[in-house]
N, C-alpha and C positions, 0 to 999 in steps of 0.2 A: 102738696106745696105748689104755688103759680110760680111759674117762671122760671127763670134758671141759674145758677150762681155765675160769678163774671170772676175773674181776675185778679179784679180793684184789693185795697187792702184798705188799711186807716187804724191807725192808734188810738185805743181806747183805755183810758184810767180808771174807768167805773162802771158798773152798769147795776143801776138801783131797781129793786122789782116794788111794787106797791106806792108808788110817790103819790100824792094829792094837792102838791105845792106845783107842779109843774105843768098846771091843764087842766081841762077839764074833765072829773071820774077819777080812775085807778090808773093807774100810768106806770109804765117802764120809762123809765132814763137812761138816756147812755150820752157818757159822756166821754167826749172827744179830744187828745191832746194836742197841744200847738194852739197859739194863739197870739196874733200882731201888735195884740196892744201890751203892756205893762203896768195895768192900774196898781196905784201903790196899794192898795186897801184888798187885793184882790183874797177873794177865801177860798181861789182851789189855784195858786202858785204855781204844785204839780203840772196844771192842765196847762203850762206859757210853754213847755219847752216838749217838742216834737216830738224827742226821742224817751226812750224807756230810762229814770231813774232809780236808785235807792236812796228809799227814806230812813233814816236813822232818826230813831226815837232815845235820845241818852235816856229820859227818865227811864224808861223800861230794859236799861244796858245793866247786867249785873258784872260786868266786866269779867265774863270768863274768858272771852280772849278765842276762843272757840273759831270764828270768824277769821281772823288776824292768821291764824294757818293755816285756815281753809282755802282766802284767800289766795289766787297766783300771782295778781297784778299791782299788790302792796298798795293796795288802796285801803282795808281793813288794817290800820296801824295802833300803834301805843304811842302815845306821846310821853314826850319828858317828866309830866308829872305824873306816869302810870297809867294811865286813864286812856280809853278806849275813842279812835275818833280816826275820822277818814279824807284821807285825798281823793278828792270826788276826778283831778284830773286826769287820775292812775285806774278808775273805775270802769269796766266795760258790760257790766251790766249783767254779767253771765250765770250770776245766780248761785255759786261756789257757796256763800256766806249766806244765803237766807237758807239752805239746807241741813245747818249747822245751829244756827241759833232758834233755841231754845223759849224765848222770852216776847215773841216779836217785836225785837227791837230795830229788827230792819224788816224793811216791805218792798218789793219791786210794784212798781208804779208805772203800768202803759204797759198792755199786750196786743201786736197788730194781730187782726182779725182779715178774713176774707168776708165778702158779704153772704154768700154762704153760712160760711161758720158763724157771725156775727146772729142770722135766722135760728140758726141749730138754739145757740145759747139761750136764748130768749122764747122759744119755742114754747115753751111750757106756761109762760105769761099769757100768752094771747088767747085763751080759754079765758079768763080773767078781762081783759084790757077789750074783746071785739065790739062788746056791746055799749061797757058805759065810761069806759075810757081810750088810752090809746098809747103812744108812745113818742116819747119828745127827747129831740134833738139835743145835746147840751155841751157844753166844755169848761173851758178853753173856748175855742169859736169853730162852729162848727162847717161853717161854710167853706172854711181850708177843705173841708172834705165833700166838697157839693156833688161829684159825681159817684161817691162812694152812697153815700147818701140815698140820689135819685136812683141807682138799681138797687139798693134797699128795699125802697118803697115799691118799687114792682114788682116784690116777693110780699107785700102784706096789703093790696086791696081792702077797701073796704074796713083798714083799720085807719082811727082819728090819727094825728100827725102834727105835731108842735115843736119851731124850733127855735131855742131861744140865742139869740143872736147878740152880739153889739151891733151889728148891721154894719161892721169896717169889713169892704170885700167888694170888688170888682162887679159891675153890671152884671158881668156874664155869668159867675156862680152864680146869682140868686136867680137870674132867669133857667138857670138849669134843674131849679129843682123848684121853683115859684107853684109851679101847677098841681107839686105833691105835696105842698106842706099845707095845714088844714089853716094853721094860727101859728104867728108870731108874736111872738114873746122877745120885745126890742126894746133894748137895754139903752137910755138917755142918762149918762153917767154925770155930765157937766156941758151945759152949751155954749158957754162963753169957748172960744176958739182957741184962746192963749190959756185958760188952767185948763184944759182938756188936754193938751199938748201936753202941758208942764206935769200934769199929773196921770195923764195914762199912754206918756209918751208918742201920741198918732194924735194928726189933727181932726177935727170933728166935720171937715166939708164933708168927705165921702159917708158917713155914715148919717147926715142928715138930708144927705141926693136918694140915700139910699131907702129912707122912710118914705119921703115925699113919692118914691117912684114906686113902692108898696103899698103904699092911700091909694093911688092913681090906677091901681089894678085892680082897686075894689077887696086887697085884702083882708083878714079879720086879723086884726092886732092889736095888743098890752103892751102898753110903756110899762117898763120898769123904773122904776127911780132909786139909786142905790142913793142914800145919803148919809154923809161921812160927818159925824162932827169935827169942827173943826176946818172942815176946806170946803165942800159944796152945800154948808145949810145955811146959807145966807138970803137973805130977802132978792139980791141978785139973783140968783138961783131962781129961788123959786117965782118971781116975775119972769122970768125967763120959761121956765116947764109953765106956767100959767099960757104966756100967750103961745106958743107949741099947742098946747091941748085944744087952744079957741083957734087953733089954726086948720087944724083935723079936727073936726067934732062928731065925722064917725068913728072915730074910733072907740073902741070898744071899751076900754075904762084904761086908768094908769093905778099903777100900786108902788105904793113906795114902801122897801126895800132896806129895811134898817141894819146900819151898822152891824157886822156881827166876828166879834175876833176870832173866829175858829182858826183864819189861816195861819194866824204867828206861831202858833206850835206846828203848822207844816213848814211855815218860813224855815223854823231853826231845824227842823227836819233836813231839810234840804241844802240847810247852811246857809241860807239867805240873810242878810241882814237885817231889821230889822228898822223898819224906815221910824226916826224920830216924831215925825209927822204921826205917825198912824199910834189911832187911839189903843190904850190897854185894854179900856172893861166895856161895854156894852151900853150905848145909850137907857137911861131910864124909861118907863112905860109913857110917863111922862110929858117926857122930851119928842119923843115916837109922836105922841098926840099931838103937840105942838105946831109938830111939821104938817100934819093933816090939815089943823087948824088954819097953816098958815095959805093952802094953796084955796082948798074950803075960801076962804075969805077972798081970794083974788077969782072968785068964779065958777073954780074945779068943782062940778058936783060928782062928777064919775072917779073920783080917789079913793083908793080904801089901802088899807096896810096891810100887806102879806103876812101871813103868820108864819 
């Protein structure tokens, strides 16, 4: 192994072995929790909040109750009508009640890692990922975690390096890891300034300073374009990601990113509400086409749809 383990920590929710959505070849993922924005549409929810939760899956709850005294901190309750269900304010995370349940109906979600340990885990990937793929950054937003990160990467030389960002984050993270990261993968969620705000709670200056200062370094980077029906597939929109793209025209292609409801059954996991706004079923094939069609038409020849 090069180099040497450090200190650093960083909270991790997932780490995928074999990805091909995520970069270029075979790819490890890890993904990282904590994240400053709030998009309503967001598909991994878990990854918004720092710390370690439990996800409670009711459909998989056969209510034996099993939990409910295992727990200590009476966050595993019974409600009034029988039925199994939790005060997430009483909850510390300790892991009592996933020992006991049976069904997985509850999952603990985010385990800090040292970078170190983080290499150990993954270790067995990089036989796989040295030659034709690599490993990419992901969350939540990964740049909360830029120096955990960059002594990361100085334990895996000579492996490829993707991280896929919203690019909301301070100068100074991304110049701290700028030089290790191979490709960015930069998420242009809505450009207009006022529904960017309204809908993933952060405004869009800092993360369009932060593109423009990434072109400027000669990076190689993917736009992402997530598109919501409903609130960002309108011709605004997309006039907007049109002259963005004619504005960098090295860049290396944009992929638009279609709708996908996976998160609402973590939503209700998690006890989240579920924002009226956000669509139930899955745009059609379609409709997906459409959106191509429509930037296709304002000039975009470098689009394609992520699978």
């Amino acid at each position: 192994m090069t180099g040497q383990p450090t200190d650093k920590n960083a909270a991790i929710f997932d780490i995928q072995s074999f990805t091909v959505h995520d970069g270029p070849g075979i790819r490890t993922t890890i993904f990282f929790k904590g994240c400053p924005l709030n998009c309503l549409w967001c598909h991994n929810p878990e990854s918004k909040n720092k710390n370690s939760q439990i996800m409670f899956y009711k459909n998989l709850c056969t209510a034996c109750m099993l939990c409910v005294n295992a727990c200590g901190s009476g966050a595993q309750i019974i409600s009034s009508d029988g039925t199994h269900n939790m005060l997430r304010e009483n909850c510390k995370c300790c892991g009592s009640c996933l020992k006991v349940c049976c069904y997985d109906a509850l999952k603990l979600c985010g385990k800090t890692y040292t970078v170190h340990e983080l290499y150990e885990k993954i270790q067995s990937d990089i036989r796989f990922i040295k030659e034709n793929g690599g490993i990419t950054f992901s969350g939540g937003e990964p740049l909360t975690q830029a120096d955990f990160i960059k002594d990361f990467c100085g334990l895996i030389p000579g492996i490829h390096t993707a991280l896929e960002t919203s690019g909301y984050a301070n100068k100074e993270q991304l110049e701290k890891i700028i030089d290790c990261i191979d490709l960015f993968l930069f998420d242009i969620k809505i450009i207009n300034n006022a529904e960017h705000k309204k809908y993933c709670k952060v405004d869009n200056e800092l993360i369009l300073s932060n593109l423009e200062y990434l072109y400027g370094k000669e990076k190689e980077i993917i736009i992402r374009l997530p598109i919501i029906p409903g609130i960002n597939d309108t011709s605004l929109h997309f006039d907007a990601v049109s002259e963005l793209l004619k504005k960098y025209p090295k860049i290396k292609k944009a992929e638009i990113m279609p709708y996908n409801n996976y998160g609402i059954a973590k939503m209700e996991a998690l006890s989240i509400e579920i924002p009226k706004e956000l669509p139930r079923v899955n745009p059609k094939k379609e409709t997906v086409n459409k959106w191509l069609d429509e930037l296709k038409k304002r000039g975009c020849g470098n689009v394609i749809i992520s699978e």
